[in-house]
Backbone as CSV, one residue per row, in Angstrom:
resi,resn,N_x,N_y,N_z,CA_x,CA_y,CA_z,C_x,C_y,C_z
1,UNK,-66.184,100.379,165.561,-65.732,99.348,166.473,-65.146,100.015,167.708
2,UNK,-65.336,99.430,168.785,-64.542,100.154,169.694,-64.015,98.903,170.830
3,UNK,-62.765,98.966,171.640,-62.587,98.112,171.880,-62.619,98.362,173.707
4,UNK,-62.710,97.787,174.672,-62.785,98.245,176.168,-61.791,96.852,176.878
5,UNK,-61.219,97.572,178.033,-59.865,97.085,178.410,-60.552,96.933,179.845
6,UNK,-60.551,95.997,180.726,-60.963,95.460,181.899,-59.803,95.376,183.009
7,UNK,-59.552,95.930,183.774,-58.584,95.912,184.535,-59.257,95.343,186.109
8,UNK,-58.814,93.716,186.473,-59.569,93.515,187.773,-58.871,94.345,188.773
9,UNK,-59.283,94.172,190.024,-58.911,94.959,191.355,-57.481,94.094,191.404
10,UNK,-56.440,94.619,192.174,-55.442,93.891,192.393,-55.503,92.649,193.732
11,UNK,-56.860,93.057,194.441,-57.322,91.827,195.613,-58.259,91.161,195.291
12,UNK,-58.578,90.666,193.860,-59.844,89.973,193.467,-59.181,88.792,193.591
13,UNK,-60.225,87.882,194.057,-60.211,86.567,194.113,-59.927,85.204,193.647
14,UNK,-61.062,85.753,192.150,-60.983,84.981,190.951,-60.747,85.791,189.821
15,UNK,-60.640,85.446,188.685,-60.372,86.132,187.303,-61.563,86.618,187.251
16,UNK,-61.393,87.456,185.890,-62.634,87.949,185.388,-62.902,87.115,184.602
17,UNK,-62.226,86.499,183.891,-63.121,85.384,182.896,-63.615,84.686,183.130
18,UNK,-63.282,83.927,184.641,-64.093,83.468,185.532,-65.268,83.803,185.896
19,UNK,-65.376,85.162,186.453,-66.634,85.747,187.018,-67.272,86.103,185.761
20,UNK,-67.102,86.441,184.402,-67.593,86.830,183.458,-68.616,85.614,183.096
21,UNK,-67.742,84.176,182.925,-68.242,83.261,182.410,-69.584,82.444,183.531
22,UNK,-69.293,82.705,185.063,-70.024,81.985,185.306,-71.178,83.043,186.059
23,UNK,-71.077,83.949,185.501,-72.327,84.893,186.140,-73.019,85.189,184.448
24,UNK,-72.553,84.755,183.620,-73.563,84.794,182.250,-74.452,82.863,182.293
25,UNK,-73.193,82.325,183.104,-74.437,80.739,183.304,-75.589,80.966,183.902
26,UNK,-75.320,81.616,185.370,-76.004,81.594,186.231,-77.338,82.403,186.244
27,UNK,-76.987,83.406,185.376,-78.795,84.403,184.817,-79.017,83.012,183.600
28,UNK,-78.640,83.202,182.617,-79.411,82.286,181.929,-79.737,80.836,182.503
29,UNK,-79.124,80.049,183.401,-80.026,79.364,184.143,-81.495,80.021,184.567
30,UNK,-81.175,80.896,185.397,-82.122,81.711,186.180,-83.329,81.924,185.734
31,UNK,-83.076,83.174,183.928,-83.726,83.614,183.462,-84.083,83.285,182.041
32,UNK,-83.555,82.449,181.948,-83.357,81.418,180.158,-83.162,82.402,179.627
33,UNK,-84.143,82.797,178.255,-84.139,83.250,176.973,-84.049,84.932,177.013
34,UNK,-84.275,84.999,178.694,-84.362,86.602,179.046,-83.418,87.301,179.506
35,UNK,-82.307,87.048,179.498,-80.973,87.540,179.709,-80.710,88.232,178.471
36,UNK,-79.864,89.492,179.556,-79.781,90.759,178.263,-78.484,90.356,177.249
37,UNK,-77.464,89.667,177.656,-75.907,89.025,177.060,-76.408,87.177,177.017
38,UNK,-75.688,87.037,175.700,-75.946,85.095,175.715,-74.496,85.056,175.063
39,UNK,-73.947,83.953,175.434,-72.708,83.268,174.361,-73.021,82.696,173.444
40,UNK,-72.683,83.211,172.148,-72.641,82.417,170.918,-72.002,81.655,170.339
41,UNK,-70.726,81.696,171.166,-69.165,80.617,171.018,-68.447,81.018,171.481
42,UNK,-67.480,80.254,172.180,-66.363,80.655,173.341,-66.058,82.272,173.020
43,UNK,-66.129,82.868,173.927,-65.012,84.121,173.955,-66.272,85.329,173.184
44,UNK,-67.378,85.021,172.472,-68.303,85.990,171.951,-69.365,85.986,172.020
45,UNK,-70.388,87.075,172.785,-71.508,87.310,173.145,-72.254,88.104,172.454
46,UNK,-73.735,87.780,172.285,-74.979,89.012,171.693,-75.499,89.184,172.459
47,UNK,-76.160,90.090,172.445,-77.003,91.154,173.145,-78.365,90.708,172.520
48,UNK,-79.393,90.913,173.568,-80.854,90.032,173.232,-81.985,91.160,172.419
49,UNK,-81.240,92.297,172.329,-81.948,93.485,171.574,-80.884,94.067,170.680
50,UNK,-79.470,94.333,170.565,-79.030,95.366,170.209,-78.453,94.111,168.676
51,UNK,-78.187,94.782,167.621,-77.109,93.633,166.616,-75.924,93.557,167.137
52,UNK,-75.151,92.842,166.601,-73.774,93.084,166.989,-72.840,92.024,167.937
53,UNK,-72.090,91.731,168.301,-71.126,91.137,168.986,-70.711,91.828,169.716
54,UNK,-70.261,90.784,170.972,-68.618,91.567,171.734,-68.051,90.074,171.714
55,UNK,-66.611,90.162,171.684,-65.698,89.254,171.058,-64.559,89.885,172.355
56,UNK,-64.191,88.645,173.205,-63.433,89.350,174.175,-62.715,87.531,174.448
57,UNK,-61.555,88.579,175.524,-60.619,87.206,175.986,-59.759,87.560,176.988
58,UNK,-59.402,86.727,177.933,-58.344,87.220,178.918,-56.720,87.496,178.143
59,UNK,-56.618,88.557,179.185,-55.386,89.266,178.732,-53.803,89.097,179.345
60,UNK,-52.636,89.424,179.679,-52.078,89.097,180.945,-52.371,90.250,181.402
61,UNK,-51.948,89.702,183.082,-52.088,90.109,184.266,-53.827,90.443,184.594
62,UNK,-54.264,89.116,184.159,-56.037,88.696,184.182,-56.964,90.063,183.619
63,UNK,-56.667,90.817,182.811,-57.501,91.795,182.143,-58.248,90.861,181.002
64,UNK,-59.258,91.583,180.853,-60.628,91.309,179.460,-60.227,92.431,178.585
65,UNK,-60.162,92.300,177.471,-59.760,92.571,176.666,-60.659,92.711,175.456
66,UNK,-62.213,93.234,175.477,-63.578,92.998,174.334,-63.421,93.949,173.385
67,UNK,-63.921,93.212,172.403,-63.970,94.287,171.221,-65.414,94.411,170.533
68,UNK,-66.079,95.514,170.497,-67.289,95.743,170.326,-67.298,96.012,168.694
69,UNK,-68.420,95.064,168.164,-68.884,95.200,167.072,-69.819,95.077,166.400
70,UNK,-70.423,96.065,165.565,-72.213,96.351,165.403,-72.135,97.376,164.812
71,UNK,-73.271,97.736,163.963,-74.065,98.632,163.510,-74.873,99.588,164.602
72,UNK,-74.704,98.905,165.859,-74.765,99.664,166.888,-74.112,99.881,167.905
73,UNK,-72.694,100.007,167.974,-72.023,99.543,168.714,-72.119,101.017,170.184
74,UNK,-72.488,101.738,169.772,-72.580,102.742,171.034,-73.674,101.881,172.421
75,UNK,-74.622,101.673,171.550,-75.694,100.949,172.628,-75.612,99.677,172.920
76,UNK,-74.425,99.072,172.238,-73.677,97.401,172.700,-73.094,97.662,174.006
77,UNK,-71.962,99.094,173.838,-71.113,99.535,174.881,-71.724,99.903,176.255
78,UNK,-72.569,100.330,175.745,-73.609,100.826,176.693,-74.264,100.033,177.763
79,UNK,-74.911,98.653,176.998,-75.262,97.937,177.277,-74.215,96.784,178.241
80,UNK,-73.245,96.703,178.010,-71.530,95.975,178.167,-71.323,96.247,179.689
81,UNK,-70.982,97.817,179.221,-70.595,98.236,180.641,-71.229,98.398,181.778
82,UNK,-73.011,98.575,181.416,-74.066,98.419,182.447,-73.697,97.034,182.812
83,UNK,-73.809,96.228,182.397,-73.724,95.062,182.790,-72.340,94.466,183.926
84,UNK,-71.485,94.968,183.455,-69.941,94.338,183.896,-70.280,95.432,185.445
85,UNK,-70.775,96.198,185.522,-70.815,97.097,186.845,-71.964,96.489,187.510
86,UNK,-73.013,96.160,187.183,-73.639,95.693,187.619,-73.731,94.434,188.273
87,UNK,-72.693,93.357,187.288,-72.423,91.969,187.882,-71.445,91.686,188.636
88,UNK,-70.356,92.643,187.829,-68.876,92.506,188.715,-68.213,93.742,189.013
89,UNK,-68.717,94.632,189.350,-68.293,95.744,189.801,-67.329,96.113,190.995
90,UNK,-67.617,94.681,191.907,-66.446,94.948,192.819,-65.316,94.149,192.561
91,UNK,-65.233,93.505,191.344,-63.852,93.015,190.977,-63.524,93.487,190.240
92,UNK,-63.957,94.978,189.549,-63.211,95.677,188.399,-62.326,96.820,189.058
93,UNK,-61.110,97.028,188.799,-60.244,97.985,189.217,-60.764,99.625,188.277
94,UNK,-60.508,99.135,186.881,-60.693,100.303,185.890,-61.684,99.503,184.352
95,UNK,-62.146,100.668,183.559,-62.214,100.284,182.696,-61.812,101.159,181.678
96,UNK,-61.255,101.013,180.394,-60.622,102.111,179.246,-61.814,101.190,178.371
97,UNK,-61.845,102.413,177.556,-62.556,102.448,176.258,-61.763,102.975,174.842
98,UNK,-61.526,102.409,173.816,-61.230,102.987,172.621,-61.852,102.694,171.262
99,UNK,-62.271,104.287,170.984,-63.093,104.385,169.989,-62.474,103.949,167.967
100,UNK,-61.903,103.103,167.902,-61.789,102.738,166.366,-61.941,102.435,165.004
């Protein structure tokens, strides 16, 4: 399991759970069934290839707070963090990772 800590920029706009939640609507509008992350119930997402979960939630002082879990969880993480840089990269300040 490993868990990753989201720290937004201190001049971001909106939350991240915000931008998290409505930039996972907006591809699966886009791209339906072909989006690489889907929600499976509030607060926890799969991956459209890898097993596994991420199970995340806002934190104080607006941090994400996910916890990666799988039988594959290296290539969940992998997959996670491509993504969060890719979608919201200019509202992330930092990101920590811990391996558990």
């Amino acid at each position: 399991m490993k868990i990753v800590q989201i720290i937004p920029k201190v001049a971001a706009r909106k939350s991240l759970k915000s931008l998290l939640k409505d930039t996972e609507r907006r591809l699966r509008k886009e791209r339906g069934d072909k989006v690489a992350f889907h929600r499976s119930k509030e607060g926890c997402w799969k991956h459209f290839t890898y097993p596994g979960e991420i199970r995340w939630d806002e934190a104080a002082g607006g941090m994400i707070v996910a916890e990666i879990v799988g039988s594959k969880d290296s290539q969940l993480l992998q997959a996670f963090v491509g993504y969060l840089d890719r979608h919201l990269g200019d509202s992330i300040g930092s990101i920590s990772i811990w391996n558990i």
